[in-house]
N, C-alpha and C positions, 0 to 999 in steps of 0.2 A: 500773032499771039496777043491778045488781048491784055492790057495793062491797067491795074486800077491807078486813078487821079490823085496822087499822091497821098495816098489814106494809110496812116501809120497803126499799127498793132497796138492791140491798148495794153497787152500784157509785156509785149519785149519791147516796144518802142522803134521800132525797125518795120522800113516801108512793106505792104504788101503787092506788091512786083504784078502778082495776076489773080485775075476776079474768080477763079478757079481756086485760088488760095483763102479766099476770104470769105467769113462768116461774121452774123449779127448778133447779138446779143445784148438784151435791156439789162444794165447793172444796177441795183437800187443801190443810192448816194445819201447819206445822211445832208439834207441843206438848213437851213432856217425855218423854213417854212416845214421842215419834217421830212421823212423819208421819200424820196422822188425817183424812180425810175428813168436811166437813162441811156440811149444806145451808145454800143460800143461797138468798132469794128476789131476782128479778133482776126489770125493766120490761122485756120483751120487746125493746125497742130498743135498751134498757144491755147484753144479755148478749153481744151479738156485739163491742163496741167492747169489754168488759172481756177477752174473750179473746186478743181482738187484740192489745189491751196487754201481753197473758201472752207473748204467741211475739214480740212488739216484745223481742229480747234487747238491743240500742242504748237502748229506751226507760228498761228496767230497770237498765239500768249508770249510765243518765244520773239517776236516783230514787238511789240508793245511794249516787252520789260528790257528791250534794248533801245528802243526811241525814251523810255523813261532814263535809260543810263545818260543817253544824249544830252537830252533835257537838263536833267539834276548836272551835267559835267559844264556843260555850257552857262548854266546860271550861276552855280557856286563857285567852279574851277576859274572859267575866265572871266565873268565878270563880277565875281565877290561878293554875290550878293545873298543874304540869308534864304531859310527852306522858305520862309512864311511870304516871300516876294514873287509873284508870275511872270513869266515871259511876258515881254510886248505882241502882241497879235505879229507884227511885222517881224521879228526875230523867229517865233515858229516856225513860219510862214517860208523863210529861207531856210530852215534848218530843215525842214519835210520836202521845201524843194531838192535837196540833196540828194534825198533819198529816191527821186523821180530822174535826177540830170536836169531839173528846169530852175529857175530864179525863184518862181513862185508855183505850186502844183496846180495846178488846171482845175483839180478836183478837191474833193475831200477826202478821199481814197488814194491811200500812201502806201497801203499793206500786199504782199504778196508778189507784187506786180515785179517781174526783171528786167527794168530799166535803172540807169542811175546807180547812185551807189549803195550798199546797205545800210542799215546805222552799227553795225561792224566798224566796217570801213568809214565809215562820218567821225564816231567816237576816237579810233587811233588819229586819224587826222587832226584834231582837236588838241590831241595830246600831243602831237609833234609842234603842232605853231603855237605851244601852247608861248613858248620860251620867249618866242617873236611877239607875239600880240602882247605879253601884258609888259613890255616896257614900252611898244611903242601907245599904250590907251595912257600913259605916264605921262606924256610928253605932247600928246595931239591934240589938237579944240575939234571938237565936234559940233558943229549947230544944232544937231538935236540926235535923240536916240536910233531913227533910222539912219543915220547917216553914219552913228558910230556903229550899229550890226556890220550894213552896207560895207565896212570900211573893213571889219575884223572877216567879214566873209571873201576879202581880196585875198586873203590869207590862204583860208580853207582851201577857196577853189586854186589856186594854184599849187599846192601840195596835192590837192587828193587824189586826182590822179595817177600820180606816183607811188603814193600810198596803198592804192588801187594794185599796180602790176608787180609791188613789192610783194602783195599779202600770196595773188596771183601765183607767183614763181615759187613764195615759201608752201604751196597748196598744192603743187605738182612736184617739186624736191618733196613732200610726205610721200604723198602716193605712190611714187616713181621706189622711194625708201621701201614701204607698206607693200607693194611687189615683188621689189627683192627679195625681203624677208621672204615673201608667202612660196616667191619659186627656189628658194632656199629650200623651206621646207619641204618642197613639197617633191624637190629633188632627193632630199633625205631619207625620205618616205618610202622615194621606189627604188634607192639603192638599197634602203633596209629590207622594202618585197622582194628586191631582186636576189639579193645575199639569203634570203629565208627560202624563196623556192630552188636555189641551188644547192640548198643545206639540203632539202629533203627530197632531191631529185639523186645527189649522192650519195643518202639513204637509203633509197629505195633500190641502186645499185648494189651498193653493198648486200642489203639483201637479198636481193636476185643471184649475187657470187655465191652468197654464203648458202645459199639454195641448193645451186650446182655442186659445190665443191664437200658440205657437210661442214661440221663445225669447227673444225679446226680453223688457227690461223692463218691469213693470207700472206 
């Protein structure tokens, strides 16, 4: 069985095992120099669902106005800082890493792709360590700004995770709920068909007696 050389999916993040699996595809990458064209290797079964996600325009607006939540929570909430002030390139830079599983993203392309965490899951994280980081930026020297992100992201990454299999188990408790309910119903339904065609199946007795016998009572 033929194995490809450890060539990971560009949509799940997860190795492609055999060459039978795998497919190419040129991604165009917004860079400095302007839009560039760039290969990716895809799992045959990722590369249609990653397209999807691309002409998905609802999917991608709904990626953007939760990286802006991220953003605005992370500038204001932890580090205090007014609307009118930017992130430092380096603090994006880990905060879009999240959203891949890497330190820093490889690319400039953060959207769509199901690796890493979402900015769902980035944003509650945030707000759980929120309690922990701002006494300890109270109390800590920093030599410089990357060192103070670096330091408030020791944080992040060892919570999110967690945070991760919490949202996880509360998303299968719905469903598993969302189920119940529906074989509830839907048990209701054919007890109600069942009691309705028994109703008119001793109907139709009855008047087959009342055929035989004339109208009097039975």
């Amino acid at each position: 069985m033929a194995k490809t050389k450890d060539i990971k999916c560009y949509f799940c993040g997860k190795l492609i095992e055999k060459f039978s699996e795998q497919v190419e595809k040129k991604i165009p990458m917004a860079t400095k120099a302007g839009v560039r064209n760039y290969r990716r290797q895809f799992h045959m079964n990722c590369l249609p669902k990653y397209v999807e996600g691309l002409e998905d325009k609802s999917l991608l607006s709904e990626e953007n106005s939760e990286w802006d939540l991220v953003y605005q929570y992370y500038r204001g909430d932890i580090l205090g800082l007014p609307d009118s002030a930017p992130l430092d390139q380096h603090t994006i830079k880990r905060l879009l890493g999240l959203r891949l599983g890497q330190y820093y993203p490889s690319g400039n392309n953060t959207r769509i792709l199901k690796r890493g965490y979402d900015f769902k899951t980035i944003l509650i994280t945030l707000k759980v360590v929120k309690s922990k980081v701002i006494p300890y930026m109270a109390t800590a020297n920093f030599a410089d700004a990357k060192h103070k992100t670096d330091s408030i992201m020791r944080f992040v990454t060892g919570e999110i995770n967690d945070v991760y299999k919490r949202i996880e188990m509360q998303k299968k408790s719905n469903e598993k709920l969302e189920k119940d309910e529906t074989k509830a119903q839907f048990d209701y339904l054919s007890k109600l068909k069942e009691k309705k065609e028994m109703e008119q199946k001793q109907s139709s007795i009855n008047q087959n007696v009342h055929a035989l016998f004339g109208g009097g009572k039975l």
